[in-house]
PDB file of N, CA, C and O in Angstrom, chain B, residues numbered from 101:
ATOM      1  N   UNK B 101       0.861  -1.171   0.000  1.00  0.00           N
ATOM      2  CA  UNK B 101       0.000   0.000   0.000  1.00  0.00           C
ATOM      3  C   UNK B 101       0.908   1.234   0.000  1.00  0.00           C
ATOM      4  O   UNK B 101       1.843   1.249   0.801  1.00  0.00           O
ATOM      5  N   UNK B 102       0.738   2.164  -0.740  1.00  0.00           N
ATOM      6  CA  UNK B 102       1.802   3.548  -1.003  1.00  0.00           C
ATOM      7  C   UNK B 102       1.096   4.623  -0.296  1.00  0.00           C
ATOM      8  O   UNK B 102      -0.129   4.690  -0.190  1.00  0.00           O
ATOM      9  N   UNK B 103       1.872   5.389   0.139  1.00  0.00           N
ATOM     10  CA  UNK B 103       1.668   6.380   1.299  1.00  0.00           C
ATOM     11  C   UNK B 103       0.152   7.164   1.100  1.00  0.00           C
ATOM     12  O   UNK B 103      -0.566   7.542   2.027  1.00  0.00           O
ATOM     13  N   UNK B 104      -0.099   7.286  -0.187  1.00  0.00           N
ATOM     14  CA  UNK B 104      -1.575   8.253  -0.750  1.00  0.00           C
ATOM     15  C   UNK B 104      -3.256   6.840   0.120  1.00  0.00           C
ATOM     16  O   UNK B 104      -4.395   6.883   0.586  1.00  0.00           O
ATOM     17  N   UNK B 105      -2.062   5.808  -0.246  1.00  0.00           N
ATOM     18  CA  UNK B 105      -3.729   4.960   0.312  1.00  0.00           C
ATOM     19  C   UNK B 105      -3.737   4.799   2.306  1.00  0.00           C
ATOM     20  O   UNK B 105      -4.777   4.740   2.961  1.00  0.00           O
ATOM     21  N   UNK B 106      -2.571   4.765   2.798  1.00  0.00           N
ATOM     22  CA  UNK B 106      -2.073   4.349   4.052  1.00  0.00           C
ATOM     23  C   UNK B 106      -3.220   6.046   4.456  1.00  0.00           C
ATOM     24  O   UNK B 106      -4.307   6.015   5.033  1.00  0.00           O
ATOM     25  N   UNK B 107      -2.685   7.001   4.061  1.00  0.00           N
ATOM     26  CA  UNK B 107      -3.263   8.356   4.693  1.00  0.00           C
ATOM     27  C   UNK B 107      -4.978   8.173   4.587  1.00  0.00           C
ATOM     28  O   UNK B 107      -5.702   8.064   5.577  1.00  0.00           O
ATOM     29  N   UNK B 108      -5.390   8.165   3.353  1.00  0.00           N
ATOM     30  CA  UNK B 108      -6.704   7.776   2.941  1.00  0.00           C
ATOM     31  C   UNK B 108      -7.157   7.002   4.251  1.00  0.00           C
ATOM     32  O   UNK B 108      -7.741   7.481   5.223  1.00  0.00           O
ATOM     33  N   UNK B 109      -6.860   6.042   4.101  1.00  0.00           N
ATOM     34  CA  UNK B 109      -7.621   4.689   5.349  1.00  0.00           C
ATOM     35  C   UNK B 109      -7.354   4.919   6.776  1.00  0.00           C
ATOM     36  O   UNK B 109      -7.976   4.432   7.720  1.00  0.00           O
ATOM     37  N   UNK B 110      -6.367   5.712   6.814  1.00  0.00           N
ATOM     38  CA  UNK B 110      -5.930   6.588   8.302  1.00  0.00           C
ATOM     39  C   UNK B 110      -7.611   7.743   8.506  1.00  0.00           C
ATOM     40  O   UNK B 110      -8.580   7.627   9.256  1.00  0.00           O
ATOM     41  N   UNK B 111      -7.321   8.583   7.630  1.00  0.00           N
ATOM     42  CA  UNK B 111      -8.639   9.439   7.916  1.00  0.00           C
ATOM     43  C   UNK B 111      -9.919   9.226   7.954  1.00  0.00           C
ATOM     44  O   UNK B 111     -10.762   9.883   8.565  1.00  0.00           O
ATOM     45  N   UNK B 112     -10.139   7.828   6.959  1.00  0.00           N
ATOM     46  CA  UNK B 112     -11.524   7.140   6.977  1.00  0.00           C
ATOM     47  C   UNK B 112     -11.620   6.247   8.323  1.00  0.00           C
ATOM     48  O   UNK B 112     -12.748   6.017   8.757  1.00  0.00           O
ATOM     49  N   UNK B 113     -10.500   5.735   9.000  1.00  0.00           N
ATOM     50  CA  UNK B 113     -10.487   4.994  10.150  1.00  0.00           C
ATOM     51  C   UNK B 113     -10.813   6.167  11.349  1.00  0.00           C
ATOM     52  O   UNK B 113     -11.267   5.946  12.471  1.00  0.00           O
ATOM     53  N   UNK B 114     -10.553   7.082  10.937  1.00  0.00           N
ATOM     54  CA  UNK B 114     -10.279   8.473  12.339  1.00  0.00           C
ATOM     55  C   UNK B 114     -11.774   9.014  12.088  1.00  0.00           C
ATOM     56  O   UNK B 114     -12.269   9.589  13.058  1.00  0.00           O
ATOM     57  N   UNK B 115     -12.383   8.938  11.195  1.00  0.00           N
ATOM     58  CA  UNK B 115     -13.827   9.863  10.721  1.00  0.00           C
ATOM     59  C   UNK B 115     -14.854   8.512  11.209  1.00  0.00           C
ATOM     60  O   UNK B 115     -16.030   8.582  11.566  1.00  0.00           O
ATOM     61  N   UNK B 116     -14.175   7.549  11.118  1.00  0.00           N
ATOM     62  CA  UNK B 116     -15.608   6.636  11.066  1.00  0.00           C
ATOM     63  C   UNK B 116     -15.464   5.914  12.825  1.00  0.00           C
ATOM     64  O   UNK B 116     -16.363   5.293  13.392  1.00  0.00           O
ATOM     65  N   UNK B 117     -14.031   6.237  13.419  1.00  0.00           N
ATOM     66  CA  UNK B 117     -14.067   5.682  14.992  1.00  0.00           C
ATOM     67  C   UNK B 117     -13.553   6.667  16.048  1.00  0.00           C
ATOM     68  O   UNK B 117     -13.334   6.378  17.224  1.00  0.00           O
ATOM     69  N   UNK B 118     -13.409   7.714  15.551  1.00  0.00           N
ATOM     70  CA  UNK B 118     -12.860   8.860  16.343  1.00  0.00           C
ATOM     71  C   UNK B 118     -11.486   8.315  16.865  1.00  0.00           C
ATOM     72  O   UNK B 118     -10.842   7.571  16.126  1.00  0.00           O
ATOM     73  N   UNK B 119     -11.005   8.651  18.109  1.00  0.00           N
ATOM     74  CA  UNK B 119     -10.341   8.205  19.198  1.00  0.00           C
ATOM     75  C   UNK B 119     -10.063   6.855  19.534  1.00  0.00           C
ATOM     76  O   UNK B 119      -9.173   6.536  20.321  1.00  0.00           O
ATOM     77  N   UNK B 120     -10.783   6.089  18.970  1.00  0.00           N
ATOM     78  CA  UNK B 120     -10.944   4.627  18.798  1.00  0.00           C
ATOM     79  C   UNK B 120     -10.048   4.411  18.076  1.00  0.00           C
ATOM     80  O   UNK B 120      -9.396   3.459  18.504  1.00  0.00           O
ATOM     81  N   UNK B 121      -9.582   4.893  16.986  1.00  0.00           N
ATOM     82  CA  UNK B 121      -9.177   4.223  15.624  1.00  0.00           C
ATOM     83  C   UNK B 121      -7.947   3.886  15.207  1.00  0.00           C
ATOM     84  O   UNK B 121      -7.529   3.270  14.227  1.00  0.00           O
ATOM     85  N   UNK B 122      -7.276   4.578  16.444  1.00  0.00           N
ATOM     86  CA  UNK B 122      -5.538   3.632  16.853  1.00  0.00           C
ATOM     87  C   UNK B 122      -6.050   2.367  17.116  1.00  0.00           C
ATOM     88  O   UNK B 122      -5.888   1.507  16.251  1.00  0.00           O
ATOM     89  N   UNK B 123      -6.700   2.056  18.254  1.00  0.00           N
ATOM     90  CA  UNK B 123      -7.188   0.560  18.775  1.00  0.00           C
ATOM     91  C   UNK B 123      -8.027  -0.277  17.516  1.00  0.00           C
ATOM     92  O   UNK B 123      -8.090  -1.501  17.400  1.00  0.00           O
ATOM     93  N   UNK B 124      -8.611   0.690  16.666  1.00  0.00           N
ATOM     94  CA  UNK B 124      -9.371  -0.554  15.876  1.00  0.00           C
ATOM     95  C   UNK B 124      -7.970  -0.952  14.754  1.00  0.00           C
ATOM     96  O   UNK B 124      -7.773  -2.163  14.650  1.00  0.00           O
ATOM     97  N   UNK B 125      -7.225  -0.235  14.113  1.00  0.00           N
ATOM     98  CA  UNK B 125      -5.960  -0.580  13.516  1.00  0.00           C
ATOM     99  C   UNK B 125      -5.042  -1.637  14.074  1.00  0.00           C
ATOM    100  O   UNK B 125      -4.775  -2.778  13.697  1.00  0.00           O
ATOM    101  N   UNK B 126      -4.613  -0.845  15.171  1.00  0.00           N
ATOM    102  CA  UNK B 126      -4.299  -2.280  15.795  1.00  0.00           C
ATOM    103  C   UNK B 126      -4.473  -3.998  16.301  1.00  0.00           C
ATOM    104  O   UNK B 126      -3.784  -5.013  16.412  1.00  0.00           O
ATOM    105  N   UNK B 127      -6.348  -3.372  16.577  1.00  0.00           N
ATOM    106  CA  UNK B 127      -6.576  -5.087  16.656  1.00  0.00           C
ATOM    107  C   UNK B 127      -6.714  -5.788  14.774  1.00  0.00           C
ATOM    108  O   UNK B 127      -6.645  -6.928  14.316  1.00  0.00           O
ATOM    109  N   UNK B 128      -6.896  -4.643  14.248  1.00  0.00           N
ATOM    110  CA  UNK B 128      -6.983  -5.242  12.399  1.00  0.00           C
ATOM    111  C   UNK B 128      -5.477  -5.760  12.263  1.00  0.00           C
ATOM    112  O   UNK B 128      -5.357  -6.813  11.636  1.00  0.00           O
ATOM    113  N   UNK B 129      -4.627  -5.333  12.626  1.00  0.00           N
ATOM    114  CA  UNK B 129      -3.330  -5.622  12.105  1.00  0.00           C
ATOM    115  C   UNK B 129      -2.872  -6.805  13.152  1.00  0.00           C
ATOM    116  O   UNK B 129      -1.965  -7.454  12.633  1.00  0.00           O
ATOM    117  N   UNK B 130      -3.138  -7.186  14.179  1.00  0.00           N
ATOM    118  CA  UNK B 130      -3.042  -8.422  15.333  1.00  0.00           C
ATOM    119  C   UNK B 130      -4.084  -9.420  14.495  1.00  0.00           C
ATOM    120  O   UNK B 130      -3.562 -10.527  14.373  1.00  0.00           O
ATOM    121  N   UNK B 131      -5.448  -9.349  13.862  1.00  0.00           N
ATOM    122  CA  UNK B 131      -6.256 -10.419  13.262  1.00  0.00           C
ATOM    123  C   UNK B 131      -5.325 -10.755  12.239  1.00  0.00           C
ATOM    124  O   UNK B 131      -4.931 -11.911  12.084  1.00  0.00           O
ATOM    125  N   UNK B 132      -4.806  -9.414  11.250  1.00  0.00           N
ATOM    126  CA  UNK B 132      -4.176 -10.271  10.103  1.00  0.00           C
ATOM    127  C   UNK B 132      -2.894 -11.069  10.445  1.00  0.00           C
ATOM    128  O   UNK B 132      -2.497 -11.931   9.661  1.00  0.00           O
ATOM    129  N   UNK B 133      -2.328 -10.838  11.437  1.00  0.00           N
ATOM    130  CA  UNK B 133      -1.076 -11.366  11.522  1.00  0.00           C
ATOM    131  C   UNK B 133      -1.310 -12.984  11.944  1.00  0.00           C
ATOM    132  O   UNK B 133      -0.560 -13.811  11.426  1.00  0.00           O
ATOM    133  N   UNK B 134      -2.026 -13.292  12.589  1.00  0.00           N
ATOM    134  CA  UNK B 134      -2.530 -14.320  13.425  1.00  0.00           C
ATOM    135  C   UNK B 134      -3.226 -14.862  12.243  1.00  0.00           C
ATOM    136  O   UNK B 134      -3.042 -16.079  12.283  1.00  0.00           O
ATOM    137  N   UNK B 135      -3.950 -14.551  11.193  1.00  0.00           N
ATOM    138  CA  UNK B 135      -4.200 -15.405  10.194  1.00  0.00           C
ATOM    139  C   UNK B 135      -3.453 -15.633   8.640  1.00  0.00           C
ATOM    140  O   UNK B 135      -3.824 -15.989   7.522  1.00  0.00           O
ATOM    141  N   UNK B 136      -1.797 -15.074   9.493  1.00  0.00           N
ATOM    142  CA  UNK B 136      -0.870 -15.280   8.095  1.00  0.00           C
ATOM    143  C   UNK B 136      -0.730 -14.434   7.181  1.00  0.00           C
ATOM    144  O   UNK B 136       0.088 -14.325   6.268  1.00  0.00           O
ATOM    145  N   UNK B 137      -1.942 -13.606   7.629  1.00  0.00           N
ATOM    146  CA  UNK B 137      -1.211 -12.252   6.196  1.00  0.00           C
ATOM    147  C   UNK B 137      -0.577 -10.607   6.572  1.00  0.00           C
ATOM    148  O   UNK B 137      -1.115  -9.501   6.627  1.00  0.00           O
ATOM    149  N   UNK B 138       1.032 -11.171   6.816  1.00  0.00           N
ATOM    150  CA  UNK B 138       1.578 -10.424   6.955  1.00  0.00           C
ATOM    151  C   UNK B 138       2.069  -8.817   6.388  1.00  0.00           C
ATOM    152  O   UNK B 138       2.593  -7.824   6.892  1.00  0.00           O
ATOM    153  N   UNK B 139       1.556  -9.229   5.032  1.00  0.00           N
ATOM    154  CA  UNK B 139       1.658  -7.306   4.115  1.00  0.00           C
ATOM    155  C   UNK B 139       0.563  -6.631   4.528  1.00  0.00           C
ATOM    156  O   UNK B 139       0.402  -5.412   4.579  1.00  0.00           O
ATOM    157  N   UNK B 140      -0.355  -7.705   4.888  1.00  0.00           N
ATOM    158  CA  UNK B 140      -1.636  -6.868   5.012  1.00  0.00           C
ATOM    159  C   UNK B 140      -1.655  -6.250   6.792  1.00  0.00           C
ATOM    160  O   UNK B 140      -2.308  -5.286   7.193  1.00  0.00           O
ATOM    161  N   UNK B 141      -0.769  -7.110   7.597  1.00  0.00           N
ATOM    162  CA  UNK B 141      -0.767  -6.880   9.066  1.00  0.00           C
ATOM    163  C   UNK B 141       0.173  -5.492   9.041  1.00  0.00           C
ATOM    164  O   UNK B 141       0.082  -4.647   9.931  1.00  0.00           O
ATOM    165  N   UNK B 142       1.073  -5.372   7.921  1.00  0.00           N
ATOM    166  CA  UNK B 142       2.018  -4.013   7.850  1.00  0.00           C
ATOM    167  C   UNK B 142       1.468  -3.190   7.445  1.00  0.00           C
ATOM    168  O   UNK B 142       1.852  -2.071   7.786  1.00  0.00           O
ATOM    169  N   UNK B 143       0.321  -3.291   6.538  1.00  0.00           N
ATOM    170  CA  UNK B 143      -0.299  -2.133   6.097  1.00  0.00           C
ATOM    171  C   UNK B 143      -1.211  -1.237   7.548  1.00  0.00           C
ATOM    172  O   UNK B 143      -1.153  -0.052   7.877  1.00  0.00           O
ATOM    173  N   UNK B 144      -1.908  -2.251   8.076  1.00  0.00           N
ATOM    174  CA  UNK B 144      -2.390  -1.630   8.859  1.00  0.00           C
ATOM    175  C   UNK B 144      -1.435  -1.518  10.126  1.00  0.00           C
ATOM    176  O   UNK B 144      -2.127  -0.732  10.773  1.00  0.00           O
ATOM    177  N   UNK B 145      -0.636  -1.690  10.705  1.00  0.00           N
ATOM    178  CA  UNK B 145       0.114  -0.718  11.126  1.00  0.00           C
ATOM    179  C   UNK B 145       0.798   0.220  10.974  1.00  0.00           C
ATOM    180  O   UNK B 145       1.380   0.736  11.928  1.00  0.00           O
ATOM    181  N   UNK B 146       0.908   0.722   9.607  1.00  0.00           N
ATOM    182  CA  UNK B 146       1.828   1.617   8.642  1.00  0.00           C
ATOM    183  C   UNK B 146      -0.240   2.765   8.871  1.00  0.00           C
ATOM    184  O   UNK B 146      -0.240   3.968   8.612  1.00  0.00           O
ATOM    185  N   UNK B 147      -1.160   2.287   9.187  1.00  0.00           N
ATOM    186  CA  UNK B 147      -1.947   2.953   8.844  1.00  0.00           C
ATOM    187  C   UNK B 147      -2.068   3.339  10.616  1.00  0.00           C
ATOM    188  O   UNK B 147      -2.022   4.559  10.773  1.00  0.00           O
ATOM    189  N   UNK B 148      -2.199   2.620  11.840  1.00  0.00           N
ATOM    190  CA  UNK B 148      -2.423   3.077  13.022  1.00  0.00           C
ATOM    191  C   UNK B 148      -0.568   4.099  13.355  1.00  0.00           C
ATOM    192  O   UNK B 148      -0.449   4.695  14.426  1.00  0.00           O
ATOM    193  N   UNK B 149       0.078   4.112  12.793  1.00  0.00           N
ATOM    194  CA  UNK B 149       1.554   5.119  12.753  1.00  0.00           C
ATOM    195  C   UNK B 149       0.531   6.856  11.893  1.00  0.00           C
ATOM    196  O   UNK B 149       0.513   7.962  12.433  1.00  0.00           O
ATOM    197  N   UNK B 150       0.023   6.595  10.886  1.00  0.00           N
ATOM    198  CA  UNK B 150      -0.689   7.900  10.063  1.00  0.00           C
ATOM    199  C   UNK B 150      -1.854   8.185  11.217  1.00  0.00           C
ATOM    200  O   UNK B 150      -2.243   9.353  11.239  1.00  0.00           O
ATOM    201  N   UNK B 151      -2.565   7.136  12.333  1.00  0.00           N
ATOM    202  CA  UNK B 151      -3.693   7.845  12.791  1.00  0.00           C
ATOM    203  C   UNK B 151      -3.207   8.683  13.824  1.00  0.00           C
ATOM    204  O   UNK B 151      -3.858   9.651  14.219  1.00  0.00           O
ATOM    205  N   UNK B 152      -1.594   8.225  14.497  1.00  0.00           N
ATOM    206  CA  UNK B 152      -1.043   8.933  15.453  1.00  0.00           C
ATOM    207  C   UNK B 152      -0.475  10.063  15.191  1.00  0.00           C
ATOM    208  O   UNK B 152      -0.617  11.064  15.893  1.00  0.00           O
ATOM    209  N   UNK B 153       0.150  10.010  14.259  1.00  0.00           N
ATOM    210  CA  UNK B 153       0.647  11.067  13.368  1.00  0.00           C
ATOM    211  C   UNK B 153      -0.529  12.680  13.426  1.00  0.00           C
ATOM    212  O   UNK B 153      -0.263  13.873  13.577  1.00  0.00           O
ATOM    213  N   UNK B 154      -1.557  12.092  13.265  1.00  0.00           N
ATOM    214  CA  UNK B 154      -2.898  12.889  12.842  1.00  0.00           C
ATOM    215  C   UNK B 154      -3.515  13.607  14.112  1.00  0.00           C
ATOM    216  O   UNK B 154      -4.204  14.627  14.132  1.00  0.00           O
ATOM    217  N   UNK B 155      -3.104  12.837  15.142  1.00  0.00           N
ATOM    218  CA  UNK B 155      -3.745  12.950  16.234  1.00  0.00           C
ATOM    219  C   UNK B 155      -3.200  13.939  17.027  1.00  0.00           C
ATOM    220  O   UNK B 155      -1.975  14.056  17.027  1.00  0.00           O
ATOM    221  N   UNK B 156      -4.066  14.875  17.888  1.00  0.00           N
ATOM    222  CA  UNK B 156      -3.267  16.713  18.531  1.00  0.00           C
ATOM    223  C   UNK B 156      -2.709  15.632  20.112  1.00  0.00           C
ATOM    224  O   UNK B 156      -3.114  14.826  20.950  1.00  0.00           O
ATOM    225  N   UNK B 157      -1.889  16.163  19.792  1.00  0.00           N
ATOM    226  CA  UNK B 157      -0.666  16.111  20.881  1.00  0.00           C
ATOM    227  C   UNK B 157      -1.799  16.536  22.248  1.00  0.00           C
ATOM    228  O   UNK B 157      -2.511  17.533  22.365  1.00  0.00           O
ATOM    229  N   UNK B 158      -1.603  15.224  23.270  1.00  0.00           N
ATOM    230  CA  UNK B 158      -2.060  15.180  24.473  1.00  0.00           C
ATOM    231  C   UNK B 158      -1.138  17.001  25.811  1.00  0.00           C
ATOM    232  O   UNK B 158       0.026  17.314  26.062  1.00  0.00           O
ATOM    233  N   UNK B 159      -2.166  17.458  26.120  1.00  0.00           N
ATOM    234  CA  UNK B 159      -1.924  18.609  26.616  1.00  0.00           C
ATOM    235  C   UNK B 159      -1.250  17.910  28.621  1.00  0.00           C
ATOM    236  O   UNK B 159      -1.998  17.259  29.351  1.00  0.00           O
ATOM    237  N   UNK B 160      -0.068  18.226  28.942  1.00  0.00           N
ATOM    238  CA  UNK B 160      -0.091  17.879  30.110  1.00  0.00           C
ATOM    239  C   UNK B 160       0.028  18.549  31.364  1.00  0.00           C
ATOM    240  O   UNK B 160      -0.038  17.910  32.414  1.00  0.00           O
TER     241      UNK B 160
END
């Protein structure tokens, strides 16, 4: 997956789970790995790295 689709599925993951959508990436990329498909387990962590990326810096 090339950086234009990783961003895409980052913002559709962030619009469609808010705050959630690190955790839903992550458990997507733990299902694929556990059922062997490893490009696809990198994609979606290459995609929960773009939702953090996206995300406003925690105020402390």
């Amino acid at each position: 997956m090339d950086a234009m689709q990783i961003s895409h599925y980052a913002g559709a993951l962030y619009r469609a789970h808010g705050p959630k959508a690190e955790a839903e990436a992550s458990q997507r990329a733990q299902a694929c790995e556990v059922a062997g498909r490893m490009d696809e387990a990198e994609d979606w962590r290459q995609i929960r790295a773009a939702i953090c990326r996206r995300r406003p810096a925690r105020e402390t």
